[in-house]
C-alpha positions as CSV (number, residue, x, y, z in Angstrom):
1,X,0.0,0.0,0.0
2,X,1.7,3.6,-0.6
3,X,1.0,6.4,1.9
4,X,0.9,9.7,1.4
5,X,3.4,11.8,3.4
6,X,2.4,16.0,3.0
7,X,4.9,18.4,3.1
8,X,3.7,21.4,4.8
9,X,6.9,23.8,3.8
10,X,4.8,26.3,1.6
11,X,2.2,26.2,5.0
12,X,5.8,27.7,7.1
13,X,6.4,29.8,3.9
14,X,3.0,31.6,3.9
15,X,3.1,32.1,8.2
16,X,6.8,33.5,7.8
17,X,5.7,36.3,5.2
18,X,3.7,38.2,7.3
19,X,5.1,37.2,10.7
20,X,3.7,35.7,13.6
21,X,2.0,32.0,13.6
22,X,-0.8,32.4,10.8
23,X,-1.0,30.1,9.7
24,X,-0.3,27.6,12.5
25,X,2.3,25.5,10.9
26,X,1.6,22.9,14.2
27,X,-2.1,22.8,13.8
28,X,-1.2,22.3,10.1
29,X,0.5,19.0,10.8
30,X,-2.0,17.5,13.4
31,X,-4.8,18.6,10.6
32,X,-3.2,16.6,7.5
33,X,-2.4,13.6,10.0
34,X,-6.5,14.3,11.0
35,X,-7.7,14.6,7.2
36,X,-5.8,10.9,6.4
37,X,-2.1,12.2,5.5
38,X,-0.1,8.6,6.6
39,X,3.2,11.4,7.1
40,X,4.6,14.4,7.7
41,X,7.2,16.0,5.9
42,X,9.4,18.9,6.3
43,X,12.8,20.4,4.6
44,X,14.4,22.5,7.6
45,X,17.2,24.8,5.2
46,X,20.2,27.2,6.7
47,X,18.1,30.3,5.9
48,X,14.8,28.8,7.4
49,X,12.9,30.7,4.9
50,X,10.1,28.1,5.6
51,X,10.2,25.3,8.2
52,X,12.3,26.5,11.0
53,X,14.6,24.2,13.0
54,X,12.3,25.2,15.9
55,X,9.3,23.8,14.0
56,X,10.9,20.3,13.5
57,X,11.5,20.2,16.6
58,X,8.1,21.1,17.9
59,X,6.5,18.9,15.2
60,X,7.6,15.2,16.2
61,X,5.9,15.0,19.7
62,X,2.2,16.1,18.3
63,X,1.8,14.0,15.2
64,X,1.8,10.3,15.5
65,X,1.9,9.6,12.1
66,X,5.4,9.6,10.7
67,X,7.7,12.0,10.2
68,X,10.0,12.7,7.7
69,X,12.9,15.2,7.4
70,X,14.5,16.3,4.4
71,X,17.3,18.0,3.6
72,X,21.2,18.4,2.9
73,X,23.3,16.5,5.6
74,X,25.5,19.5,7.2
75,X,26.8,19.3,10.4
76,X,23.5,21.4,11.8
77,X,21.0,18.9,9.7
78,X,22.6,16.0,11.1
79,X,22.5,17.3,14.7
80,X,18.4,18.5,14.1
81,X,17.8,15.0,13.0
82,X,19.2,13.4,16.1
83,X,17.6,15.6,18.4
84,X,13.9,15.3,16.4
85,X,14.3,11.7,15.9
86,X,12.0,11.1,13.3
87,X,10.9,7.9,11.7
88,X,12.8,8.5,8.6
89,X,15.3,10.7,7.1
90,X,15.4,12.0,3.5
91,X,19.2,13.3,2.2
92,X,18.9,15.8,-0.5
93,X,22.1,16.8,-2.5
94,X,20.5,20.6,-2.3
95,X,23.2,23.7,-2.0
96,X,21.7,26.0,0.6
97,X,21.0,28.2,-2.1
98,X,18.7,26.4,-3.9
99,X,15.0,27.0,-4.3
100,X,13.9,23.9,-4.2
101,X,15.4,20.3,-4.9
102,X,16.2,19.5,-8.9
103,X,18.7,16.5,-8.9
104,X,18.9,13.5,-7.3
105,X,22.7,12.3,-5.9
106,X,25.5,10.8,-7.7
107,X,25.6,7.8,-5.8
108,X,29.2,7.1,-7.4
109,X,30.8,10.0,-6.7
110,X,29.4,10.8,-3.0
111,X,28.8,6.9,-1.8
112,X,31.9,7.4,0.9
113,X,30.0,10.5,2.1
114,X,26.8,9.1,2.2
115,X,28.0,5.8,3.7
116,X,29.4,7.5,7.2
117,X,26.0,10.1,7.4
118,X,23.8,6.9,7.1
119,X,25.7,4.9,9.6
120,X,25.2,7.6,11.9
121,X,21.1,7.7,11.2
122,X,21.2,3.9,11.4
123,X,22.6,3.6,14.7
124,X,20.0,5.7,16.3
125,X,17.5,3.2,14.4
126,X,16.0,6.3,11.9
127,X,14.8,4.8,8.2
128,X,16.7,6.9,5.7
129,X,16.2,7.5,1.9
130,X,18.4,8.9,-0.2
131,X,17.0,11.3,-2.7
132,X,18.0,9.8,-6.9
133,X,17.4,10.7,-10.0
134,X,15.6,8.3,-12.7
135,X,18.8,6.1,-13.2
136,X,19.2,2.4,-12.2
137,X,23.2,2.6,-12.1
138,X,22.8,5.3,-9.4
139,X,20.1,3.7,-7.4
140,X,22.7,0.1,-7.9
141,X,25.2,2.6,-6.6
142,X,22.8,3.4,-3.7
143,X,22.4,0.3,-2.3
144,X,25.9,0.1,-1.4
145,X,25.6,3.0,1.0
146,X,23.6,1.5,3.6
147,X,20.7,3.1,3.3
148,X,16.9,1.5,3.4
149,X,14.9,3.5,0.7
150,X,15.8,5.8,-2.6
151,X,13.2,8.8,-3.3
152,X,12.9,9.1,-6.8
153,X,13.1,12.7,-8.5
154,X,10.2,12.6,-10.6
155,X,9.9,16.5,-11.9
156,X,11.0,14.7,-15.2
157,X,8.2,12.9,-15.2
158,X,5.5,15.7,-14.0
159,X,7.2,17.8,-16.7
160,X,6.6,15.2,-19.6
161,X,3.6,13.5,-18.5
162,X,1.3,15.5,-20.7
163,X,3.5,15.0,-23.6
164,X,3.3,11.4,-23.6
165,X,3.0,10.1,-20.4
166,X,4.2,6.3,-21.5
167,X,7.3,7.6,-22.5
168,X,7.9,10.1,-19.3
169,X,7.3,7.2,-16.6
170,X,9.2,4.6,-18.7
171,X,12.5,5.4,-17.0
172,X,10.9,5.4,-13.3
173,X,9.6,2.4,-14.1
174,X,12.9,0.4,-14.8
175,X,14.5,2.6,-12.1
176,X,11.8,1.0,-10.0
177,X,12.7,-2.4,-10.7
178,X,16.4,-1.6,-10.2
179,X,15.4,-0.9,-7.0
180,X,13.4,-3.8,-6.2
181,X,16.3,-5.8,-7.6
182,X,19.0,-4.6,-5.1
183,X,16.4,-4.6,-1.8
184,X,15.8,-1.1,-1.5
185,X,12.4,0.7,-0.4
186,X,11.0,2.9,-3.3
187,X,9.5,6.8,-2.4
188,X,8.8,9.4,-4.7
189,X,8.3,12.9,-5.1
190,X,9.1,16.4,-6.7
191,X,5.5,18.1,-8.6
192,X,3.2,15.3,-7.9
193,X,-0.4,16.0,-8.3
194,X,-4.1,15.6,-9.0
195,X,-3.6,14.9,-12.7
196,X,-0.2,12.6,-12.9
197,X,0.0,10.9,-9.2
198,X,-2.7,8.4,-10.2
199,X,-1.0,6.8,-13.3
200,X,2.1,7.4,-11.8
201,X,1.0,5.0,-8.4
202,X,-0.6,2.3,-10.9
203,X,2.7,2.3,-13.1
204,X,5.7,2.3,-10.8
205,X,6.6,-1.2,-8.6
206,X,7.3,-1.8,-5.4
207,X,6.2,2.4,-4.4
208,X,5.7,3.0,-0.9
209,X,5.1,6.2,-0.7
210,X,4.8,9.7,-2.3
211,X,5.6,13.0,-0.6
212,X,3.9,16.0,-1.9
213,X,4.1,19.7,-1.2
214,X,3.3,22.3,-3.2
215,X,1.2,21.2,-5.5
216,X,-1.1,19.8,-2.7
217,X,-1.1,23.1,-0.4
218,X,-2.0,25.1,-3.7
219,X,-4.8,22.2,-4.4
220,X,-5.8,22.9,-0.7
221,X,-6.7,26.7,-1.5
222,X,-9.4,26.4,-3.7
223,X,-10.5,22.6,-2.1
224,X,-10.1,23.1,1.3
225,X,-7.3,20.5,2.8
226,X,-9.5,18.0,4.1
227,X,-10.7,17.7,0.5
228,X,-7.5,18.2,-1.4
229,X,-5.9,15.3,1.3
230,X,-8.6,12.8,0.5
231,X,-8.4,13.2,-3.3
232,X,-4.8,12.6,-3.2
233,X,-5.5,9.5,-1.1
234,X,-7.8,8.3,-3.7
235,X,-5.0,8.8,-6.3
236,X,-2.8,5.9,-4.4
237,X,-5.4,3.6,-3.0
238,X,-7.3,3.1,-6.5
């Protein structure tokens, strides 16, 4: 069964440009878990220009659905993970600078790297993913870090999918069984929504789960979040 895991960043972004706590970026999390959301996601980044290292913090004892933390392993994202200790942590190859994520890791290149920050998630008994894009010999490459799951970076796909949607998943799809074939856990994630989730779910092998942002909190707008959630759920469960 895949779940559905919300990323409330663009909730944080919208409270943070006007100040104060509107909206309620805690009462945001409890609500998704309420409406049906099986996780919680956040990206925490240096400039905390939406989720606030304060807010993942504040996030893991209220929700007890899981969580999920995303971002760049620095020094300071390492230490924020240990001290939230979520269920599962998602590494992002993101500079600080970047507005959101666009590539997946070189799992060649970076596999020493990667191999000592997963030991170190691993031994406190946190799930981690490591964030690739749609190509088997990197998520081969993966495996060989440790790590339990690879999210797949599927803004390809989004971008294609109305072009000819057959050709745009094709590469997920064999990525997917790459995955499968080396014993890793398959999420996904990166412009997800209402119009390409659904083929995208029915297509891919092995998913476990999708983690969507900004396409659902814009969704939520005009459908009301309850709503947007359960249409998304119906998306996965079909």
């Amino acid at each position: 069964m895949i779940h559905l895991s919300v990323n409330i960043n663009k909730i944080a972004t919208l409270r943070n440009a006007r100040g104060g706590n509107n909206p309620n970026v805690l009462e945001a999390a409890i609500n998704c878990q309420r409406f049906g959301a099986e996780g919680i996601t956040v990206h925490p980044r240096p400039d905390e220009r939406h989720i606030r290292y304060r807010d993942v913090l504040d996030i893991k004892p209220i929700i007890t659905t899981e969580f999920n933390i995303e971002g760049y392993p620095s020094e300071a994202f390492i230490d924020l993970v240990l001290r939230a200790m979520p269920h599962q942590v998602t590494l992002v190859p993101d500079p600080p600078e970047a507005l959101t994520s666009n590539t997946g890791w070189d799992t060649i290149a970076n596999k020493d790297y990667l191999k000592k920050v997963i030991a170190v998630f691993r031994e406190q008994g946190i799930r981690t993913s490591i964030f690739v894009n749609p190509d088997c010999e990197m998520v081969r490459h993966a495996a060989d870090t440790g790590t339990d799951r690879v999210e797949l970076y599927t803004e390809p796909y989004a971008a294609n999918y109305t072009l000819n949607k057959e050709q745009a998943i094709e590469p997920f799809v064999k990525t997917a069984i790459a995955a499968n074939g080396v014993g890793l856990g398959l999420n996904a994630g990166h412009d997800l929504d209402l119009d390409n989730l659904k083929y995208f779910a029915q297509n891919i092998p092995g998913l476990l789960e999708v983690s969507i942002g900004h396409a659902l909190i814009c969704d939520a707008l005009y459908l009301g979040l309850e709503n947007t959630i359960q249409l998304y759920l119906k998306q996965i469960k079909a």
